[in-house]
PDB file of N, CA, C and O in Angstrom, chain B, residues numbered from 101:
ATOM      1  N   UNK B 101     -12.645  52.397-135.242  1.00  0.00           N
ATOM      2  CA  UNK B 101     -12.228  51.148-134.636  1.00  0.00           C
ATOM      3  C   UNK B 101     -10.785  51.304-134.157  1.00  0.00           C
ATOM      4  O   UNK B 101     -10.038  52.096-134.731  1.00  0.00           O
ATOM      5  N   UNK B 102     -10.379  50.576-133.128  1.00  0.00           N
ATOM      6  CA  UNK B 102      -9.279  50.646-132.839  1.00  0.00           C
ATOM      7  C   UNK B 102      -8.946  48.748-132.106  1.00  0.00           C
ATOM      8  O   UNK B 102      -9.659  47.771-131.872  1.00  0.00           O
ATOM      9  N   UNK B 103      -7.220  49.136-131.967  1.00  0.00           N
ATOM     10  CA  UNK B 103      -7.072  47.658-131.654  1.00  0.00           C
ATOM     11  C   UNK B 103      -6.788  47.365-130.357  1.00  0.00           C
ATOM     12  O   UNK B 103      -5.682  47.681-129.918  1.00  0.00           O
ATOM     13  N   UNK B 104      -7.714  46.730-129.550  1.00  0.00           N
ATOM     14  CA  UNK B 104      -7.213  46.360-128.237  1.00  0.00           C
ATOM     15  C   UNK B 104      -6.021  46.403-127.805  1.00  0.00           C
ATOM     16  O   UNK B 104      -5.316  45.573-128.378  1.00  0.00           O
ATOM     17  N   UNK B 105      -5.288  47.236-126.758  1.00  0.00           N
ATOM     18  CA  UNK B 105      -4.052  46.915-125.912  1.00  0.00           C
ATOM     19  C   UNK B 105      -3.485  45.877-125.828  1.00  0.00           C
ATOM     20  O   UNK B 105      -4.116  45.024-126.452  1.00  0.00           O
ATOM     21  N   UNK B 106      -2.487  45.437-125.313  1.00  0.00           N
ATOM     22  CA  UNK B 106      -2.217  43.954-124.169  1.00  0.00           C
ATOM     23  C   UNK B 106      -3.159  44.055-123.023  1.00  0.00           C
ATOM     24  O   UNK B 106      -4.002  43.173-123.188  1.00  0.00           O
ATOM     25  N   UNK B 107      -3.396  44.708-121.970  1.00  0.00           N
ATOM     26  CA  UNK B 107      -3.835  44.530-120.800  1.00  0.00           C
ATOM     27  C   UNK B 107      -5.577  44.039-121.294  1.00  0.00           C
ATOM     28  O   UNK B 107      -6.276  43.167-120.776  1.00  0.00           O
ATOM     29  N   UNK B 108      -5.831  44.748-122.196  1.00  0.00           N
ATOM     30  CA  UNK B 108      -7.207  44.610-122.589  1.00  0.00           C
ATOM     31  C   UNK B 108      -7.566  43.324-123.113  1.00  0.00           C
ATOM     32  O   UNK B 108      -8.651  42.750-123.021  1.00  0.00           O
ATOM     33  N   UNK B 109      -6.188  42.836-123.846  1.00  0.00           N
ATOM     34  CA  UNK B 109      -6.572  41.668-124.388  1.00  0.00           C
ATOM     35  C   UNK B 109      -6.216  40.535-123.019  1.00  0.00           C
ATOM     36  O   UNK B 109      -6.920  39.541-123.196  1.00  0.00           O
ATOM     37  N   UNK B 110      -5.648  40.433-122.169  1.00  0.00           N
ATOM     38  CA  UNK B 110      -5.209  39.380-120.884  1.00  0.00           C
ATOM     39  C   UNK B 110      -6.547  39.563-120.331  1.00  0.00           C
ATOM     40  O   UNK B 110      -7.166  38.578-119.929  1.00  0.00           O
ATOM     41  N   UNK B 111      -7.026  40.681-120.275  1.00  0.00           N
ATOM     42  CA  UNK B 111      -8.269  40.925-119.004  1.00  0.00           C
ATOM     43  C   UNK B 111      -9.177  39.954-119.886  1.00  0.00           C
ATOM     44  O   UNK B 111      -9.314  38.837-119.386  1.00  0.00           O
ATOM     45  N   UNK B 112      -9.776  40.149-121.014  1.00  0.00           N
ATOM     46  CA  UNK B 112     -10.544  39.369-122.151  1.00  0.00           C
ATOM     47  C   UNK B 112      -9.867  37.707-121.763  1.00  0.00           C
ATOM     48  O   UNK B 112     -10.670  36.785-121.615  1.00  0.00           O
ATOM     49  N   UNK B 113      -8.813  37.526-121.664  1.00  0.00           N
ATOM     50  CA  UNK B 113      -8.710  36.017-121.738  1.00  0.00           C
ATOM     51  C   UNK B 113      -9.067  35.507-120.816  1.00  0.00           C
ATOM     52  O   UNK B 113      -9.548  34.376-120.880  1.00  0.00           O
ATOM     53  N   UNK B 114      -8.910  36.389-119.297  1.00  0.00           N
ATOM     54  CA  UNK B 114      -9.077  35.741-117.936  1.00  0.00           C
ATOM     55  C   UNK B 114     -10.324  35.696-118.182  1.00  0.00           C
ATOM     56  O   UNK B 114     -10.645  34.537-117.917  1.00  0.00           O
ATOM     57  N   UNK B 115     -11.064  36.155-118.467  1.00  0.00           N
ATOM     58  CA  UNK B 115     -12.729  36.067-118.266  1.00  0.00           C
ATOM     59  C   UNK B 115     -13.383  35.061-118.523  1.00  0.00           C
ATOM     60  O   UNK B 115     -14.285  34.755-117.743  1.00  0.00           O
ATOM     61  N   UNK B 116     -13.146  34.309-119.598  1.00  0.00           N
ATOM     62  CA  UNK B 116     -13.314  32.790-120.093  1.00  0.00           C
ATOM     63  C   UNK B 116     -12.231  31.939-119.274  1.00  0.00           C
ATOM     64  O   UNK B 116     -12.475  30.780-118.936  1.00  0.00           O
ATOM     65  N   UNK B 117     -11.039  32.569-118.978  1.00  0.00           N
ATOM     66  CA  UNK B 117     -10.024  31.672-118.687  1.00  0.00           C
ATOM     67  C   UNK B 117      -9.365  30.868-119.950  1.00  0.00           C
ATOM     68  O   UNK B 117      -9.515  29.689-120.273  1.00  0.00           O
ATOM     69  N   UNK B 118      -8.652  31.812-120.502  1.00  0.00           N
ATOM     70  CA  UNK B 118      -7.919  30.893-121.693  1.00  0.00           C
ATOM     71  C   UNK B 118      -6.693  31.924-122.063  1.00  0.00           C
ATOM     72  O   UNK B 118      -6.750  33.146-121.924  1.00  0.00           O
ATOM     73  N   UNK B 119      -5.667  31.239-122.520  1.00  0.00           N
ATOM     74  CA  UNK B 119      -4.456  31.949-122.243  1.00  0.00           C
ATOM     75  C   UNK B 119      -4.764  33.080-123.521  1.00  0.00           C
ATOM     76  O   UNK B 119      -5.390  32.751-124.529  1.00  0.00           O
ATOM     77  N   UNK B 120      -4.362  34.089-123.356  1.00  0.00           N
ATOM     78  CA  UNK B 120      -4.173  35.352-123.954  1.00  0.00           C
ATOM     79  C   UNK B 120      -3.749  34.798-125.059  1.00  0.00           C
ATOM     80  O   UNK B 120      -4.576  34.943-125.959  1.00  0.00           O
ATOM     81  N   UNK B 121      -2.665  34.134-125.426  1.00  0.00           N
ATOM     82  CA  UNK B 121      -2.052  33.498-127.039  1.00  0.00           C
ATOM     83  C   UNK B 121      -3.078  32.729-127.679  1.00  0.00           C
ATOM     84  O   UNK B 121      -2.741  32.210-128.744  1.00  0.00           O
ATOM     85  N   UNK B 122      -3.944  32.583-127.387  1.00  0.00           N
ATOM     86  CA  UNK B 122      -4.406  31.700-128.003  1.00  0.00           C
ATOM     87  C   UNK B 122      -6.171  32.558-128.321  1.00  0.00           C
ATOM     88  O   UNK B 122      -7.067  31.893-128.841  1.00  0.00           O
ATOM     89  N   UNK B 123      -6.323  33.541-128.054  1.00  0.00           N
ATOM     90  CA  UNK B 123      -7.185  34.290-128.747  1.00  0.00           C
ATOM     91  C   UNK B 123      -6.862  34.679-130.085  1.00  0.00           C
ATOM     92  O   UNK B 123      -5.687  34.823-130.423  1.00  0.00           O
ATOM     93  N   UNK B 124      -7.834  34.864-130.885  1.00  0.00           N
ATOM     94  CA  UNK B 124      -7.979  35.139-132.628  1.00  0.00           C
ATOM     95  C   UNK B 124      -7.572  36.834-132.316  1.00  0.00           C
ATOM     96  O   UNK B 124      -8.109  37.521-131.447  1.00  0.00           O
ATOM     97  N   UNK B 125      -6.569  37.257-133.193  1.00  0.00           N
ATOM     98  CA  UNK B 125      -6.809  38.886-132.793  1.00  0.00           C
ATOM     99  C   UNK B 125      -5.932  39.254-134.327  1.00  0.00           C
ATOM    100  O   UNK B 125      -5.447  38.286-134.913  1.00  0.00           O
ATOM    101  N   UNK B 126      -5.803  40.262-134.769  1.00  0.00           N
ATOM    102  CA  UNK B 126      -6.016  41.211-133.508  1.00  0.00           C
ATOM    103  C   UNK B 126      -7.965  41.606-133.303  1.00  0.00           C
ATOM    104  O   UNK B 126      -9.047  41.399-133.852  1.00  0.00           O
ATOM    105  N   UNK B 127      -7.467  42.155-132.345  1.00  0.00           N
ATOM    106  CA  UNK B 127      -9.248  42.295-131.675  1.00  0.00           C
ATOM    107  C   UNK B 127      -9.357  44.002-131.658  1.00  0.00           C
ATOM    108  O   UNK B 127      -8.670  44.798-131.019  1.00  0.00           O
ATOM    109  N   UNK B 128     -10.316  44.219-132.464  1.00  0.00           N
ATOM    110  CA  UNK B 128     -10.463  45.501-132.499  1.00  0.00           C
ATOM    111  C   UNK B 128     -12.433  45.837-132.303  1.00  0.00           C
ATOM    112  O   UNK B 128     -13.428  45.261-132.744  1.00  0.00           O
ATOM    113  N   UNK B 129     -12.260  46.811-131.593  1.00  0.00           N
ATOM    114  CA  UNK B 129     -13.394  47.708-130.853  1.00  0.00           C
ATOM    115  C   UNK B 129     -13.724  48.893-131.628  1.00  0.00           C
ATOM    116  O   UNK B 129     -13.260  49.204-132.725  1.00  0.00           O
ATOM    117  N   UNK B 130     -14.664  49.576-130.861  1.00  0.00           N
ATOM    118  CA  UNK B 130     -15.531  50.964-131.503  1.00  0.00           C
ATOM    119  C   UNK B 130     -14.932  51.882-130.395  1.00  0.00           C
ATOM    120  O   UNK B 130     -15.472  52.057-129.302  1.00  0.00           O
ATOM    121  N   UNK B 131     -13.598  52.527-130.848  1.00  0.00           N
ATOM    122  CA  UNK B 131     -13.185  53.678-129.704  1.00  0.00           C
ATOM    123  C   UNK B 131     -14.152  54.776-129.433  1.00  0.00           C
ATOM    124  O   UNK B 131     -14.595  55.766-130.016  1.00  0.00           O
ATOM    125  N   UNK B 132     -14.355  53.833-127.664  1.00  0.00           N
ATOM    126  CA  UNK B 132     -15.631  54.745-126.950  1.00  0.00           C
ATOM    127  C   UNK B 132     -15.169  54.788-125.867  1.00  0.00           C
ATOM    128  O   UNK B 132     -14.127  54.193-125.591  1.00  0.00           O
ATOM    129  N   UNK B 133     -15.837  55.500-125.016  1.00  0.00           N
ATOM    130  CA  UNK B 133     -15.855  55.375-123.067  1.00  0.00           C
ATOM    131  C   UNK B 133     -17.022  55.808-122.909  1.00  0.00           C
ATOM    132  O   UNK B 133     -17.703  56.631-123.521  1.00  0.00           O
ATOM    133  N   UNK B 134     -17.275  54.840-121.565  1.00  0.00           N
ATOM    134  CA  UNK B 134     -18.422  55.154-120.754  1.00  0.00           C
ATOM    135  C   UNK B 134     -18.550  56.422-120.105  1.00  0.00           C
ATOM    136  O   UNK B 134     -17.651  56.984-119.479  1.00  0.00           O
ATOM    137  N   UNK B 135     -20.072  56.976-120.342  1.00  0.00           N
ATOM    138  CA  UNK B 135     -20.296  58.143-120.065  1.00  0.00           C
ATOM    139  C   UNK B 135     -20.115  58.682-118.442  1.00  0.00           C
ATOM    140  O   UNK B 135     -19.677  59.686-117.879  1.00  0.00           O
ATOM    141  N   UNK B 136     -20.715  57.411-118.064  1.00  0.00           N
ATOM    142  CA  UNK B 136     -20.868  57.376-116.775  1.00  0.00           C
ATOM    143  C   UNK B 136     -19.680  57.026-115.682  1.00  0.00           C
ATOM    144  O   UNK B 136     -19.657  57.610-114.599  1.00  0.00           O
ATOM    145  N   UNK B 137     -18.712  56.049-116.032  1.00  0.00           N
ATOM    146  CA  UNK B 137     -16.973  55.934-115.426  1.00  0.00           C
ATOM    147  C   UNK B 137     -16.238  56.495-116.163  1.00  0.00           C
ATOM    148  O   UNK B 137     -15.201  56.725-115.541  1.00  0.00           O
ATOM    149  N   UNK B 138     -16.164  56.960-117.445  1.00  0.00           N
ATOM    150  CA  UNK B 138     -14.995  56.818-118.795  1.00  0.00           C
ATOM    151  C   UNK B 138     -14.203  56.141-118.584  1.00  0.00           C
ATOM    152  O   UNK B 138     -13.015  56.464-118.588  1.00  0.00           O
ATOM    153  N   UNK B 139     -14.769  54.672-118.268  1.00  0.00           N
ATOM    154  CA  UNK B 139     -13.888  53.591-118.909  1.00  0.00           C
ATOM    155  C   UNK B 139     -14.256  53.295-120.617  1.00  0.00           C
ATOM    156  O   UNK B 139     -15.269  53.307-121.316  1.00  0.00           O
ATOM    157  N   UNK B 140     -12.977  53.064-120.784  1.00  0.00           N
ATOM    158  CA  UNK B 140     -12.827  52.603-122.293  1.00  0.00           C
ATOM    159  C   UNK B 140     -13.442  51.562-122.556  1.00  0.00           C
ATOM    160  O   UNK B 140     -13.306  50.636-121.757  1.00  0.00           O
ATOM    161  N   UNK B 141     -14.180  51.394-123.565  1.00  0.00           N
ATOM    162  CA  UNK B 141     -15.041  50.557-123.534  1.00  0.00           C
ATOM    163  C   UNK B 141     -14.139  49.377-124.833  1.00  0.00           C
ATOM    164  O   UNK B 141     -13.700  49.682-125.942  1.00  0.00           O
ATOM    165  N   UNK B 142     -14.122  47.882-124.054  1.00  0.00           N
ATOM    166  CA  UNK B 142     -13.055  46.883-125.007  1.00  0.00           C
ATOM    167  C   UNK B 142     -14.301  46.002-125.063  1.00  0.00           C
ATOM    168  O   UNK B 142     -15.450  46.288-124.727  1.00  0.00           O
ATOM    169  N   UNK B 143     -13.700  44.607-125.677  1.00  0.00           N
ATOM    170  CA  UNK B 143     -14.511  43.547-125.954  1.00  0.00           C
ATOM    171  C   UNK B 143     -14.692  42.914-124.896  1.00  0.00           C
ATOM    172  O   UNK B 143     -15.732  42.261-124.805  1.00  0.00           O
ATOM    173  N   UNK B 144     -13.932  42.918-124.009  1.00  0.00           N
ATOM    174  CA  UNK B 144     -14.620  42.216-122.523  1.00  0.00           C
ATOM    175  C   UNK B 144     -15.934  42.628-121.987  1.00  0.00           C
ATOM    176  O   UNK B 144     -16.600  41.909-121.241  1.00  0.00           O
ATOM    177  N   UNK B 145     -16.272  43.741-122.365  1.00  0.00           N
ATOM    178  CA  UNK B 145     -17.741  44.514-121.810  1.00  0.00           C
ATOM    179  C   UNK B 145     -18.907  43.523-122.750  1.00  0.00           C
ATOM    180  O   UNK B 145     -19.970  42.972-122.465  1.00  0.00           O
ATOM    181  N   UNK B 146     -18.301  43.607-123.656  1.00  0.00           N
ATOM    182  CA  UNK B 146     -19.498  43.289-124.916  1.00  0.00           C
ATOM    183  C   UNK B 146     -19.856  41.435-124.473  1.00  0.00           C
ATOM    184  O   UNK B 146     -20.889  40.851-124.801  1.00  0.00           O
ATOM    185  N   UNK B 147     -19.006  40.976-123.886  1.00  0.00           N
ATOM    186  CA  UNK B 147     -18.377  39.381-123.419  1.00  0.00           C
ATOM    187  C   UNK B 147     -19.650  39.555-122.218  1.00  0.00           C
ATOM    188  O   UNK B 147     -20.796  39.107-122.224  1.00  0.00           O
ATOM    189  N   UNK B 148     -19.153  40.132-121.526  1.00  0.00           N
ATOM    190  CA  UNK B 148     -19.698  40.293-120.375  1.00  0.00           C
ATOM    191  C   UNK B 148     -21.181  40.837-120.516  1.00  0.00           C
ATOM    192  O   UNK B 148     -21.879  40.261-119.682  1.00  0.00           O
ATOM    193  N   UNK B 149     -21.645  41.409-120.995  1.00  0.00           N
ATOM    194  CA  UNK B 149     -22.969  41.616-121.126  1.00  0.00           C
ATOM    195  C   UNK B 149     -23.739  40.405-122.004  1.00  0.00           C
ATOM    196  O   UNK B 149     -24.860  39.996-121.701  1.00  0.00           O
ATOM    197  N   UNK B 150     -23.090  39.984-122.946  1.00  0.00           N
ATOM    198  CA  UNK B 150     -23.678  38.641-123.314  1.00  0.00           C
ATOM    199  C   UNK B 150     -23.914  37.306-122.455  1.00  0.00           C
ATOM    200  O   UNK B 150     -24.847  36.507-122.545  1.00  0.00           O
ATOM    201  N   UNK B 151     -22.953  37.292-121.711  1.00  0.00           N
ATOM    202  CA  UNK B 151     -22.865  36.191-121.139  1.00  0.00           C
ATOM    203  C   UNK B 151     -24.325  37.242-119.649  1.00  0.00           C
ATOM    204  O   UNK B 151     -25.147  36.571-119.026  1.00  0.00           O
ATOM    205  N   UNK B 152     -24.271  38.030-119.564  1.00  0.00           N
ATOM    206  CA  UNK B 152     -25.442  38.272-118.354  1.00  0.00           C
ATOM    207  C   UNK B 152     -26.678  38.835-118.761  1.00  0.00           C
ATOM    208  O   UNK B 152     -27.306  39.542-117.973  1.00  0.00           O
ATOM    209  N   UNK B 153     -27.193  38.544-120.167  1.00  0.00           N
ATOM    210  CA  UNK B 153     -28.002  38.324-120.432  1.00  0.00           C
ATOM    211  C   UNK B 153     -28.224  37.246-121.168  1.00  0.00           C
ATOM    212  O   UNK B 153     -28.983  37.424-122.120  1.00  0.00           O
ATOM    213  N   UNK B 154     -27.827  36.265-121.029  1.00  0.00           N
ATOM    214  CA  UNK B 154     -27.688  34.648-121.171  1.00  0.00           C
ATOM    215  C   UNK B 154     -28.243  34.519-122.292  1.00  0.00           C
ATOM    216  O   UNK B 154     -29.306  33.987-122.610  1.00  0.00           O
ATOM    217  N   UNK B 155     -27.205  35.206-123.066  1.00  0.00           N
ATOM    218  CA  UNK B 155     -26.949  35.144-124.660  1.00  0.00           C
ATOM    219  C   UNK B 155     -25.965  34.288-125.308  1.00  0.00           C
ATOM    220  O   UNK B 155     -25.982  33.753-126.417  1.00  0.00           O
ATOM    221  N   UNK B 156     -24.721  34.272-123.953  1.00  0.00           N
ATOM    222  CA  UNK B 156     -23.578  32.985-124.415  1.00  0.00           C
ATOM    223  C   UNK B 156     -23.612  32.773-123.102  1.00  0.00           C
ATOM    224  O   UNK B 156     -24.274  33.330-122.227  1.00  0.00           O
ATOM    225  N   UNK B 157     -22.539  31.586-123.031  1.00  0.00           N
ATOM    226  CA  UNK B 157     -22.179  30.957-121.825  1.00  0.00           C
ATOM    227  C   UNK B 157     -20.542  31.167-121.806  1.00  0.00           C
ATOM    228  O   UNK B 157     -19.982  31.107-122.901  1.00  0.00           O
ATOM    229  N   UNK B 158     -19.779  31.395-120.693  1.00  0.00           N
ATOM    230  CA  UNK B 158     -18.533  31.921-120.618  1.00  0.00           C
ATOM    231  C   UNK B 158     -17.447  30.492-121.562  1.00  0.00           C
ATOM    232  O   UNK B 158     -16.379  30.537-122.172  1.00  0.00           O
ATOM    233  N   UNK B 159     -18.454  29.338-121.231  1.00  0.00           N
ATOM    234  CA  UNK B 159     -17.879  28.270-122.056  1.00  0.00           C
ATOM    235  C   UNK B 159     -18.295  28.581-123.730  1.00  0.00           C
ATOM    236  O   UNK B 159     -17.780  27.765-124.495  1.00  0.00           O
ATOM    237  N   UNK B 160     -18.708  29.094-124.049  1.00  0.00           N
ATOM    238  CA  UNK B 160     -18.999  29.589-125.529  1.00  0.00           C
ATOM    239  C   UNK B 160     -18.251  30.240-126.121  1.00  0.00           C
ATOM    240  O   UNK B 160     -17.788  30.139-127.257  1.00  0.00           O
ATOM    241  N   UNK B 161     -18.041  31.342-124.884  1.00  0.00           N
ATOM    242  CA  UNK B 161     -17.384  32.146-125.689  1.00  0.00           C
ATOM    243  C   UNK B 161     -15.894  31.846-125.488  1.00  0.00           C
ATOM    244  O   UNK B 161     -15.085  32.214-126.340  1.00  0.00           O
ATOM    245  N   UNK B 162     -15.545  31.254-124.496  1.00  0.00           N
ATOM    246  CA  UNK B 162     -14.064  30.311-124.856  1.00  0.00           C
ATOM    247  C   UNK B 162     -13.733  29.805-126.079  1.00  0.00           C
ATOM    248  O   UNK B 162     -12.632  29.510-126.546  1.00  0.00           O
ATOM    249  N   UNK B 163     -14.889  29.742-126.559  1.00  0.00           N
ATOM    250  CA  UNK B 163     -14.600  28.697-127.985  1.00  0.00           C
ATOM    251  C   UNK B 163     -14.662  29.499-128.899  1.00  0.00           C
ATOM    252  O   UNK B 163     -14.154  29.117-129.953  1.00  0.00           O
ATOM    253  N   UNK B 164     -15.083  30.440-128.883  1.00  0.00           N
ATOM    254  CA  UNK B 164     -15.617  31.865-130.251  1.00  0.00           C
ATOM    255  C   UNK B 164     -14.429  32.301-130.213  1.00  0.00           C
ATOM    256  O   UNK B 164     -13.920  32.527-131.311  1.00  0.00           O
ATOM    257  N   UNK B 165     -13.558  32.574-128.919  1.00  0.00           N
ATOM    258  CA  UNK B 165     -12.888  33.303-128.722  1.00  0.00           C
ATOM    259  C   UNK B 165     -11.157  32.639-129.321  1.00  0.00           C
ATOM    260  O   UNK B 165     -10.266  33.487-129.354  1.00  0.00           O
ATOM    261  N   UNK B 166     -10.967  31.887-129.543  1.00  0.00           N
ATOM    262  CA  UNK B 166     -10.042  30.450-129.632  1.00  0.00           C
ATOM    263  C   UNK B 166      -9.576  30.042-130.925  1.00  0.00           C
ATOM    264  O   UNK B 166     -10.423  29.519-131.650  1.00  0.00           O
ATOM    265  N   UNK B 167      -8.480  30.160-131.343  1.00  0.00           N
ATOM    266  CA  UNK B 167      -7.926  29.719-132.719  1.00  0.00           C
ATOM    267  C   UNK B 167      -8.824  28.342-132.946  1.00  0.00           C
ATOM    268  O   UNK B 167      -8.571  28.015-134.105  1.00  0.00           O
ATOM    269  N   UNK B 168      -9.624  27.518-132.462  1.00  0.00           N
ATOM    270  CA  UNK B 168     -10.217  26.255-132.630  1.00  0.00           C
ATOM    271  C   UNK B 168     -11.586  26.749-133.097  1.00  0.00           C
ATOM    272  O   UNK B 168     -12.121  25.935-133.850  1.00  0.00           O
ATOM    273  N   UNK B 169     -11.975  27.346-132.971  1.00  0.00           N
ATOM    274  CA  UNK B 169     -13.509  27.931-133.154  1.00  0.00           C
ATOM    275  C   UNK B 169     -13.894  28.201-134.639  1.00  0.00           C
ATOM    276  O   UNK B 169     -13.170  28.675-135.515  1.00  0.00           O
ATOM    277  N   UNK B 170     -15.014  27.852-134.720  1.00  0.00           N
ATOM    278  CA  UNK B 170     -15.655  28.066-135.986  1.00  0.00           C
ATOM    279  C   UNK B 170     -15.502  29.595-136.965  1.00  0.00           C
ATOM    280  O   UNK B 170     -15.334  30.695-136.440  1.00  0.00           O
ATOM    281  N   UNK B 171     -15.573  29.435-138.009  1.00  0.00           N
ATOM    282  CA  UNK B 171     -16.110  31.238-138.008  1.00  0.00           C
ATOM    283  C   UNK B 171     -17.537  31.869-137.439  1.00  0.00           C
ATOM    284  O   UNK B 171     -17.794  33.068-137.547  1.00  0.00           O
ATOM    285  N   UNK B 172     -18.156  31.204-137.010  1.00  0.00           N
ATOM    286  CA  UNK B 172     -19.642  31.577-136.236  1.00  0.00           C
ATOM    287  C   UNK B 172     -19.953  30.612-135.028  1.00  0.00           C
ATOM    288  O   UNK B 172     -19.465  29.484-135.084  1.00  0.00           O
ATOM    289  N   UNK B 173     -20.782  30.987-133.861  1.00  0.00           N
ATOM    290  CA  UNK B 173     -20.767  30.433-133.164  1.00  0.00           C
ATOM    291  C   UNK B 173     -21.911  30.940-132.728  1.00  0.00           C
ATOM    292  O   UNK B 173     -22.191  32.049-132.273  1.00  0.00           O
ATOM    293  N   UNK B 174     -22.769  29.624-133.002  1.00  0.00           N
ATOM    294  CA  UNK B 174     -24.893  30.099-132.802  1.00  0.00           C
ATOM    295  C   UNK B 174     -25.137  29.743-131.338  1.00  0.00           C
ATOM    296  O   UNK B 174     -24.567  28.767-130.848  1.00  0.00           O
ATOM    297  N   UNK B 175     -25.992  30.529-130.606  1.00  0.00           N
ATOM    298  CA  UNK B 175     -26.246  30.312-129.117  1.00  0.00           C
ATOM    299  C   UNK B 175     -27.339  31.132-128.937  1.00  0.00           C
ATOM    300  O   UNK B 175     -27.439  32.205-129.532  1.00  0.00           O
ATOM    301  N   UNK B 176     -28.261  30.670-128.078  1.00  0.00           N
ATOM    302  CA  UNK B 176     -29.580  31.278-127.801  1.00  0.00           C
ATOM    303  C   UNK B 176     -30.238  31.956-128.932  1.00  0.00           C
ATOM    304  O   UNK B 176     -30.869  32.998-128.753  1.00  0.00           O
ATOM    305  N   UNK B 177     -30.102  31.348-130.206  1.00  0.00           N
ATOM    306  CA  UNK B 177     -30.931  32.567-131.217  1.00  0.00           C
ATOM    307  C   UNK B 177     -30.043  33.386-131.879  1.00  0.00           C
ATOM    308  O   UNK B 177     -30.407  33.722-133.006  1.00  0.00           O
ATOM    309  N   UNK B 178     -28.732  33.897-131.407  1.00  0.00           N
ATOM    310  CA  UNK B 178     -27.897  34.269-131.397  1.00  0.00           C
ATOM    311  C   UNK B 178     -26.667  34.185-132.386  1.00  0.00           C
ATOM    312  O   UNK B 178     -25.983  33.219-132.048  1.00  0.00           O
ATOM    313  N   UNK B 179     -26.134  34.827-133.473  1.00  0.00           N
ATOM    314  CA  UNK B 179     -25.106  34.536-133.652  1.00  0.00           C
ATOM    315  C   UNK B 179     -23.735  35.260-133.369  1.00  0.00           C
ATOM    316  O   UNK B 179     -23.719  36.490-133.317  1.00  0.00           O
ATOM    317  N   UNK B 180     -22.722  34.614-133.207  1.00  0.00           N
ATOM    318  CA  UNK B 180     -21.650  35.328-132.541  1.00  0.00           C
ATOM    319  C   UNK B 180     -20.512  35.517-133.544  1.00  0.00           C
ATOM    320  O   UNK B 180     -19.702  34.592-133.606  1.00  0.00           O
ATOM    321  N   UNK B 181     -20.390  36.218-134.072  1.00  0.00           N
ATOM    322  CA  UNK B 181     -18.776  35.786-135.252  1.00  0.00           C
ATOM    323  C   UNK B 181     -17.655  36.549-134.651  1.00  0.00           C
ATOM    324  O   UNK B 181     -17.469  37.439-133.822  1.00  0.00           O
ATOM    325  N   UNK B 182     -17.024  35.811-135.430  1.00  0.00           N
ATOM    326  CA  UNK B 182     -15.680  35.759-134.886  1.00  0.00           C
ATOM    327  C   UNK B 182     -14.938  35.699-136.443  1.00  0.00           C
ATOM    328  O   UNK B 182     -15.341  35.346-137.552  1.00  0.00           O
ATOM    329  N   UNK B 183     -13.693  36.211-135.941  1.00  0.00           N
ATOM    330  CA  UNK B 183     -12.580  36.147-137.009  1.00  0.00           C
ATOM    331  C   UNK B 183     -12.518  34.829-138.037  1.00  0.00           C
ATOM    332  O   UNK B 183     -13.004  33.750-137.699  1.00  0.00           O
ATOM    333  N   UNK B 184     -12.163  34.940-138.741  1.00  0.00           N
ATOM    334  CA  UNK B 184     -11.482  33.533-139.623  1.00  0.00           C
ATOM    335  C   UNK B 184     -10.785  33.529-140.084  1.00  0.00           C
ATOM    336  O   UNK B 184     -10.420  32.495-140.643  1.00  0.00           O
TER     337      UNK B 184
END
């Protein structure tokens, strides 16, 4: 595991749209890269594939993502955790 950057963590906030300070972190990943770009693979990917297989909604995960948020956050069948 490793801990998300800054840039990694701003790119993660724009995606929901919620200010970078106000994400739960630190936010740490499974240090990988894609085989196929070797991009580094962060939590925005994992965001992003949930939300496009309409597993969350970008408004969901605003809230998972958010010092206000539960420690779990159930959606489609789904549970999402998050820090506490």
């Amino acid at each position: 595991m490793r801990v998300m950057d800054e840039a990694e963590v701003q790119e993660l906030a724009e995606y929901p749209n919620v200010p970078a300070a106000e994400l739960r972190g630190p936010l740490k990943v499974y240090d990988a890269q894609c085989p196929a770009c070797a991009r580094r693979i962060a939590f925005l990917d994992f965001a992003k594939t949930a939300v496009g297989l309409g597993r969350h909604s970008k408004e969901g995960l605003r809230g998972a993502e958010t010092a206000d948020a539960p420690s779990a956050v159930r959606s489609a069948g789904t549970t999402f955790h998050v820090r506490g």
